[in-house]
N, C-alpha and C positions, 0 to 999 in steps of 0.2 A: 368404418372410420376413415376420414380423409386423410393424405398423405401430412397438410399442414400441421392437421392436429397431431396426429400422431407424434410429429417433431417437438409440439407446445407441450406434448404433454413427458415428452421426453425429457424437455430441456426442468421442467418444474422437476421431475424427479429427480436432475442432477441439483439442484440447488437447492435440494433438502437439508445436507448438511449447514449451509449459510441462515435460513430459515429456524432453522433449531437452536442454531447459536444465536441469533437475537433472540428467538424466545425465551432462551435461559437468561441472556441478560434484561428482559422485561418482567420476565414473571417469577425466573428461581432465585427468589429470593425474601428475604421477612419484611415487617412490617416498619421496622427501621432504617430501611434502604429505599431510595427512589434512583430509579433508572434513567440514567442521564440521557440515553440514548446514543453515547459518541462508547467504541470500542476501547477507543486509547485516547489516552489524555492528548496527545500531539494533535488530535483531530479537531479540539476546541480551536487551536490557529485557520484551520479552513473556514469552519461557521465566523470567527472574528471577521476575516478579511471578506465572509460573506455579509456580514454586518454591514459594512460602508452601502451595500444596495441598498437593506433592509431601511438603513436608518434617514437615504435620501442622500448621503453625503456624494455619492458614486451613481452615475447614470450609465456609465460605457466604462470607463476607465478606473481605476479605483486608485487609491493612495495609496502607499503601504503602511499597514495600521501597526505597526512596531518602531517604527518611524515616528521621533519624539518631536522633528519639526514640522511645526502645524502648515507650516508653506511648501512642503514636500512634493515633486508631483506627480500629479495622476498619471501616472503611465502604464499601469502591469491589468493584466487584464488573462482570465483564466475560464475558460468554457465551463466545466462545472461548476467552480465560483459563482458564474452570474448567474445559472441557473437555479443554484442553492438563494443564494440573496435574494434574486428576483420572487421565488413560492416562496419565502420567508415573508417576505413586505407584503405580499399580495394574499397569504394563509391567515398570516399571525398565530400559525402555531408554533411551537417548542422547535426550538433551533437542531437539536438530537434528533427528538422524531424525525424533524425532515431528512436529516442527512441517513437517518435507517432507512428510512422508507426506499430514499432513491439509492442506496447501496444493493436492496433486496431487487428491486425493477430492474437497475444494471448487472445484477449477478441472472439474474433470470433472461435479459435481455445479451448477454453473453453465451450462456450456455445456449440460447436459442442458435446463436451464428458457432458454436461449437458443432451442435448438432448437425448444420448446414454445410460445412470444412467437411463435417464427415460421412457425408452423402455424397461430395463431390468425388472423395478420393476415395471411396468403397463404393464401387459402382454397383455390388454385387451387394451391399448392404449384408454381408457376413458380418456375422458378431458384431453388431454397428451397437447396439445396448450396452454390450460387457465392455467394448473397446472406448465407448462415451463415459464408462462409469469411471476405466482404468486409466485415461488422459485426464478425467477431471479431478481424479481423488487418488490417482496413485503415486508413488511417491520413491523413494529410495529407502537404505536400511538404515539411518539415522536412529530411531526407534530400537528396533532391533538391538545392534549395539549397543546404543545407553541401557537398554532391558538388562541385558549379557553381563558389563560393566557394573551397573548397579548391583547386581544377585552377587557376583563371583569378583568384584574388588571394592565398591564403594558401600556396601550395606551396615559396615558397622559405622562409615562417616558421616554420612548422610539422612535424613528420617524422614525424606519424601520422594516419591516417585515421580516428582516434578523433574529431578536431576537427568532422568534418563534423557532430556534434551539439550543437554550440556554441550554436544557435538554441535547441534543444529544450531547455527547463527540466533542469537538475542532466545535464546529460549524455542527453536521454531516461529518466532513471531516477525521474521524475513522473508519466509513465505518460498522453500524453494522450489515448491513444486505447484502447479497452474491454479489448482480451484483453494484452497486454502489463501490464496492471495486477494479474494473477490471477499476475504471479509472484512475487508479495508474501502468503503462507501468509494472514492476517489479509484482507488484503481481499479474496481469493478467499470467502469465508469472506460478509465483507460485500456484495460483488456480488454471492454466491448469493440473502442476504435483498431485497437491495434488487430486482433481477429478477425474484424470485419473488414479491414485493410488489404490482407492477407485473401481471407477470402474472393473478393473483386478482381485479387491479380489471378488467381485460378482460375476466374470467369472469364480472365482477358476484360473487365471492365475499368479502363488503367487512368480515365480521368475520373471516374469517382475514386479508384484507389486514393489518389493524387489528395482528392478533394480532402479526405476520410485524414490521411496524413495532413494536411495542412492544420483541422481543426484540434489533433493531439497536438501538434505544434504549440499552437497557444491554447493547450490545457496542460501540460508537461514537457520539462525538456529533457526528462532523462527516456520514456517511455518514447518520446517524437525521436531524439534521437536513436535509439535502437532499431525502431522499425525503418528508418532510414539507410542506416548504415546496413540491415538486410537487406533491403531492396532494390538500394544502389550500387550492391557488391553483386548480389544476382543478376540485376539487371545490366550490366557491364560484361559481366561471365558469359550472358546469354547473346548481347549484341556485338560485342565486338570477336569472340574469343569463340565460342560455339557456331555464332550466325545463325541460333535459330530465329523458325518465323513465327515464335510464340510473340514478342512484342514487337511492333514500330520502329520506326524513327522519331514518329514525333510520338510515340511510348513513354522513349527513354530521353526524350526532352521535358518531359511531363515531371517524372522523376526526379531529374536532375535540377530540373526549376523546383522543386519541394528542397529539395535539396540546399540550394542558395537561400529559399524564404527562410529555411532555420538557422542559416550560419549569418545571415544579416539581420533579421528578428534578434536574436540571442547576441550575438560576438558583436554587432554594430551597432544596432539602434541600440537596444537597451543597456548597452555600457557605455553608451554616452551621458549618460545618467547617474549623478555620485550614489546615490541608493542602492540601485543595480549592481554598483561595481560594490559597494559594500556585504551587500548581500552573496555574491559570488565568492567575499573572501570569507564568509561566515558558512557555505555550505561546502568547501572545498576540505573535506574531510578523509580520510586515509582511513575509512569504514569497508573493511576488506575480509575475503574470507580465503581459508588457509587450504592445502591441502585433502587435511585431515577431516576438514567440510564437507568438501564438494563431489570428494570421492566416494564416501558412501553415499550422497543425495542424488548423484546422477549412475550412480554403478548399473541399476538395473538396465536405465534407458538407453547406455553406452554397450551395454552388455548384447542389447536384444538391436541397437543399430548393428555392432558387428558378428549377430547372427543375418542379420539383411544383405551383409559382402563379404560372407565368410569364406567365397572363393571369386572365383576372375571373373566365370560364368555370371554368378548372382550380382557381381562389382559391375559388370560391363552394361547389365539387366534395369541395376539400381539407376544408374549417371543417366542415365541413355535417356530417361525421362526431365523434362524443364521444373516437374511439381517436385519430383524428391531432390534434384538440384537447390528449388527455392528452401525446403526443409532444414537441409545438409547447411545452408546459407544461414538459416534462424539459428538453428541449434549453436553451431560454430561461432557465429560473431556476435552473437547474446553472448557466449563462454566466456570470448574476446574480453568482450567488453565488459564481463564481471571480475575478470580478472587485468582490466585495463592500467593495475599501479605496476604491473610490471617492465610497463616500456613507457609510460609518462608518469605528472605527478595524478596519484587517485583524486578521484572527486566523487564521493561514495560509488565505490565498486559496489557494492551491495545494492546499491537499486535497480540495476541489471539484470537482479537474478528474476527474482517475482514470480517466478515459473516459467518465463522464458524459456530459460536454457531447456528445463526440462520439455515444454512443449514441442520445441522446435526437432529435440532428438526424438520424442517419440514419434511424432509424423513419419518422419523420417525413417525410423525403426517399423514403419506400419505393418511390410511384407516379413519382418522377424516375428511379428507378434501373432500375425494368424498364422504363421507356419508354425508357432510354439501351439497356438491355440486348437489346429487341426491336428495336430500330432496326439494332443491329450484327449481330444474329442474320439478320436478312433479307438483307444480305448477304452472298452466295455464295462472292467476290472471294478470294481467297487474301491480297492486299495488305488487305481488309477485317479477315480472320481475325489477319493481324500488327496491324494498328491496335489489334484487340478485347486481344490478348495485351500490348501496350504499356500500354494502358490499367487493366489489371488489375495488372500490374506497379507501376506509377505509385498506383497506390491501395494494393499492400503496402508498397511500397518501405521505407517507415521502420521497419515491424517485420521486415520481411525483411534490412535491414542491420544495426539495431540487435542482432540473436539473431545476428549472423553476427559482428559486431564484439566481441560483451560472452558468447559463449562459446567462449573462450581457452581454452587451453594452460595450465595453470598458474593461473588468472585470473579460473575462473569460481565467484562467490560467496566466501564466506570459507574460506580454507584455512588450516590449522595448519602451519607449517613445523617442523622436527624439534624445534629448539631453543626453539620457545614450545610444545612438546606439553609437554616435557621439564618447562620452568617451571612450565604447568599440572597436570602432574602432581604435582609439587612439593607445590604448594597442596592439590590434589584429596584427599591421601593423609592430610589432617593431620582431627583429632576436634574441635580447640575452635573457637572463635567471637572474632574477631578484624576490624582493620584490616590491609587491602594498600594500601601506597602506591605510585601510578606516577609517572614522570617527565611533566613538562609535554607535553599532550598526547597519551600514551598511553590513553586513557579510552577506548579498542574494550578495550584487553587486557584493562584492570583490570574492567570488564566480566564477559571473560571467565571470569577469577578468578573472580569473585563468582557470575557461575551456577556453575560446579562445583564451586565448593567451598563451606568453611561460612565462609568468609571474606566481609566486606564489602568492598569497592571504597571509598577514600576519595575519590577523585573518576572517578565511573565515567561520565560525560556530561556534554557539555562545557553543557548547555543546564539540564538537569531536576537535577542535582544540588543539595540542599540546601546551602544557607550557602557558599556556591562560593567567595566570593570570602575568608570566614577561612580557608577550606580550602587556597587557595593559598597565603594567606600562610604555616599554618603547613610547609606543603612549604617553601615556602622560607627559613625560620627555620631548619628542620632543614637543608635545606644549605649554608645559608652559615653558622651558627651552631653546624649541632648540637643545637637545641635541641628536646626533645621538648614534644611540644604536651601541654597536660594533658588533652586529652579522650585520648589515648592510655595515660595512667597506669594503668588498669585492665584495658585487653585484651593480649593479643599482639599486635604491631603489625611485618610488614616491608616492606621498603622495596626495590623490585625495581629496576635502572635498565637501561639498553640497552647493553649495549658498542660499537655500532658511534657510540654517536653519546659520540665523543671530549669535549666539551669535558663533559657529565654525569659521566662517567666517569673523567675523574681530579681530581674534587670529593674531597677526602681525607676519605672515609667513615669515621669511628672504631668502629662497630659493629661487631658479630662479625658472617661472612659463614655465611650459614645454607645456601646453593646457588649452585652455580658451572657455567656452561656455556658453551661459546662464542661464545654471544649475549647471556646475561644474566648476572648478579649479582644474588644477596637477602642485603641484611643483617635481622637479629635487630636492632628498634628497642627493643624489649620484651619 
């Protein structure tokens, strides 16, 4: 078997867990659910804004599709986006589908340049299998403790073993350790750049790095800046400070011109733009994590880094090298920058982490891990071999229960029950261009709506929606009043509400009912 495949067939095996979990949300599930194919509801906003390709509105440039004025302009433009949009118009299949599909390709096409990082920096290819499994799926003791917590304090409060992720940001669904984050279609997408980023500068290949950073740039700006802010804190370390003859002059002019394309991309051009600047006050969010977080998510990695400089010797061993320098550079101003409310204002610290932090320390950590792993290897002991198996255990544990916990029955990713297909299809079926209103808090569904059909969402996110706060009121004008808002006078406008939730539902609607099922109700507002 040749050396490539051996890597393809490597990197398939690490992306087993991401393949499993869409299959559970494809297939584990009954005959009254359909698989929408998007993980999380928030992910129907990428397929909308991939819509403007799909639907011709967008050639290069797109609108922003949240954006209530129809002369808004085309300015934002997003590398995955277009390429979601563009197989959309060009497939015409299911909007979900597409975006699984290219989640499973970039999670696979990731671990491929994982597998590649780790052949560069294992020359010796020791433990290259066990070490690819434990960077992509290992994790911290998050688990652990919620386990501990749950049995010995919370068992009589609590009646599910969902809690034990109480510690871990949003449920674990923040993603703080590296492969767990790839089952988010979009950032498989940006950990392939940013890894393959990284990779090219261990080559010394520093204009494709360059290049590789430019296009995360205008795919993300929190994923473009991070790998920036590593690359041009290393690379700074290395050319002015070191003087090594690992990069150039015109290297780290390379870099630093990446550098400027983000801060005038981002800070100048596109906040010259009232949208832009709208949108920057609507994502500027104080989404932070504490302590009590980050200290058991990173313990291990932190642990097994200062087994790698746990004297002067090994300290002087570790620096001395420009690759565990670049590492030492990830780890640390990934951390930086997930914990960046502490010396400016946040603007989600959380998006930072994605497994960064932890990536960056374990590289890092490389020569602590096979010094742990050779130490346990020399042991004969059968009682050795369970330690080694304990240990390894203990280092998956969190994504080995979080995929056990969060692929459910019924439960896993967003599913369509019979009676919101029904709704959706409702909408799906109709030619003109209009408002869908939902009831308080509905903003996944009306979402919905608005990707498949030519219907707009009047409040489709509870966060990024324009003018939100007249938007409520005029929802609620119309239900206690009646009274139609005038930005409604000109389109089709209906108004869908939930049946199950009673006290919405016998609000005495005087509109005509347009669609009836045993979950919902749409009146005709216009």
């Amino acid at each position: 078997m040749n050396n490539n495949l051996k890597k393809w067939l490597l990197s398939l095996l690490l992306s087993i867990p991401i393949i499993i979990f869409y299959c559970a949300h494809f297939f584990y599930h009954d005959a009254e659910h359909r698989p929408s194919g998007l993980i999380q509801s928030e992910h129907a906003l990428y397929m909308i804004a991939a819509k403007e390709y799909q639907t011709g509105n967008a050639a290069l440039l797109y609108q922003y599709p949240l954006d209530d004025d129809s002369l808004s302009p085309k300015i934002f433009f997003q590398l995955p986006i277009f390429i979601l949009g563009y197989v959309w118009k060009w497939s015409a299949l299911d909007p979900g589908f597409i975006l699984s599909i290219f989640g499973m390709l970039f999670t696979l096409f990731t671990m491929r340049v994982v597998v590649s990082l780790l052949y560069t920096v294992l020359p010796e290819k020791k433990y290259l299998t066990l070490i690819s499994v434990l960077f992509c799926w290992g994790g911290g003791l998050l688990a652990l403790i919620g386990v501990a917590l749950y049995f010995f304090k919370f068992n009589n409060m609590v009646s599910s073993l969902d809690h034990i992720f109480f510690l871990d940001p949003g449920q674990g669904w923040w993603c703080l350790n590296f492969g767990r984050s790839l089952i988010y279609p979009l950032e498989a997408f940006y950990h392939f750049l940013f890894v393959l980023s990284i990779l090219m500068v261990l080559k010394k290949a520093f204009a494709t790095a360059v290049l590789l950073i430019v296009l995360l740039t205008i795919s993300h700006p929190y994923s473009s800046t991070e790998i920036l802010v590593i690359i041009f804190a290393w690379a700074s370390m290395e050319f002015f400070y070191v003087r090594s003859s690992w990069l150039r002059k015109k290297d780290y002019i390379f870099i630093t011109a990446a550098l400027f394309f983000q801060i005038i991309y981002y800070g100048v051009w596109l906040r010259h733009f009232a949208v832009s600047r709208i949108i920057s006050q609507q994502v500027a969010l104080d989404w932070s994590y504490k302590i009590w977080h980050f200290l058991p998510a990173y313990s291990i990695v932190w642990l097994l880094s200062f087994l790698a400089v746990k004297n002067i010797p090994l300290l002087k061993k570790q620096f001395i090298s420009p690759v565990n320098r670049l590492f030492f550079c990830w780890g640390l101003f990934a951390f930086l920058l997930s914990v960046h409310g502490f010396a400016i204002k946040p603007i989600q610290p959380l998006h930072y982490t994605r497994g960064y932090v932890y990536a960056g320390f374990f590289l890092f950590a490389l020569p602590g891990i096979c010094s742990v792993i050779e130490k346990l290897k020399d042991k004969k002991s059968i009682f050795m071999k369970f330690v080694s198996a304990i240990c390894i255990f203990i280092f998956l544990s969190d994504n080995i229960m979080w995929f056990y916990l969060n692929s459910s029955y019924n439960k896993t990713g967003v599913l369509f029950t019979k009676g919101k297909q029904e709704l959706l299809d409702f909408f799906t079926k109709k030619s003109e261009q209009g408002w869908v209103i939902g009831p308080d808090h509905s903003e996944e569904l009306t979402s919905y709506i608005q990707l498949y059909s030519p219907y707009k969402g009047w409040i489709p996110h509870p966060i990024l929606t324009f003018n939100i706060e007249s938007k409520k009121n005029a929802y609620k004008n119309l239900m206690l009043q009646q009274k139609v808002d005038d930005r409604w006078k000109t389109y089709p406008v209906y108004l869908y509400l939930e049946k199950h939730n009673v006290a919405l539902y016998q609000h005495k609607i005087l509109f005509p009912i347009s669609f009836e099922n045993d979950a919902y109700i749409v009146y005709k507002i216009n």
